[in-house]
N, C-alpha and C positions, 0 to 999 in steps of 0.2 A: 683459589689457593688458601685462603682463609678457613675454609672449609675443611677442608683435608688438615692445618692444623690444628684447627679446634676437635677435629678427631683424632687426632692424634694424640693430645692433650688430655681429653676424655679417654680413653683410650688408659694410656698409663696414668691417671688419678686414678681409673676403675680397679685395675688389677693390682697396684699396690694396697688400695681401699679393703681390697678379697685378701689380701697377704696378710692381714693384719688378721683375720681370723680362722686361720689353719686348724683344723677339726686332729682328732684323734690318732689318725694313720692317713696322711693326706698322699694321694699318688704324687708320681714323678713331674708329668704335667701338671700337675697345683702346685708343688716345690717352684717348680722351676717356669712358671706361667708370666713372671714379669719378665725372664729374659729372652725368651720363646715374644712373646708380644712387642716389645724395640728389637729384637731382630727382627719379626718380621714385618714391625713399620718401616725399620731398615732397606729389608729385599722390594714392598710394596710401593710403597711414595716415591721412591725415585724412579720408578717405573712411570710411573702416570703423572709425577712432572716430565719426563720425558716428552708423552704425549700431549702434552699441554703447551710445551715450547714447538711442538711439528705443529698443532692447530694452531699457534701465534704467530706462522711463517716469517718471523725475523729472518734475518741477515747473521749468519749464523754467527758471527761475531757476539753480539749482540744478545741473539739466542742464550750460548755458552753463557755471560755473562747472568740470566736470571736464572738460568741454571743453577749456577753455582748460587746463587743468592740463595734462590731457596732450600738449596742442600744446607748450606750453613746455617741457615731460619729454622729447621727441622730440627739438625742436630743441636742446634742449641737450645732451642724448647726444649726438645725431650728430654737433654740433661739438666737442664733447669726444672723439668717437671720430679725426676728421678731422685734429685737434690731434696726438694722441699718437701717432696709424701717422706723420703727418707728421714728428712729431721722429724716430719708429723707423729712418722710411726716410734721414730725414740723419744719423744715426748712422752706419746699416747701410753710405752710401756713407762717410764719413769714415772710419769703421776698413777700409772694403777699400783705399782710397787710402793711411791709412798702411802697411797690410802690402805694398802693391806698391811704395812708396817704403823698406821697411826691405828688403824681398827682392831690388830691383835694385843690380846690381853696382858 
């Protein structure tokens, strides 16, 4: 499970990382590739915790319960990942803006 969220993790630090450098005429999928990417960690990861709780044969009580656990572990990463590239990247534009405002003449 850790696995899946450190790629998950990876995952959206990469594609915010790529947003930060949007080229000239960027398509609709590079627009829109952060949110295309948590939706489909979205549609994927609870899939294969799915399968993950059927290979743990709990008591499906039980089951349910890490179920949910790691639903909440996911979603709350990835909005904690989405949070902190997002303040990165207002940083990253703020100090370029002041250094083109201290360097023009």
């Amino acid at each position: 499970m850790l696995f899946l969220l450190g790629t998950s993790a990876y995952a959206v630090v990469l594609v915010v990382e790529r947003s930060l450098d949007m080229g000239e005429k960027p398509g609709w999928i590079r627009e829109n590739e952060v949110t295309l990417v948590v939706a489909g960690i979205g549609i994927v990861y609870p899939n294969i915790f799915n399968l993950i709780g059927m290979v743990e044969a709990y008591h499906p009580g039980v089951q349910l319960r890490w179920q949910l656990a790691r639903f909440v572990s996911l979603d709350q990463q990835n909005i904690m990942m989405m949070f902190m590239m997002s303040y990165f990247r207002q940083l990253v534009i703020l100090f370029s803006l002041r250094i083109l405002c201290f360097n023009s003449p």
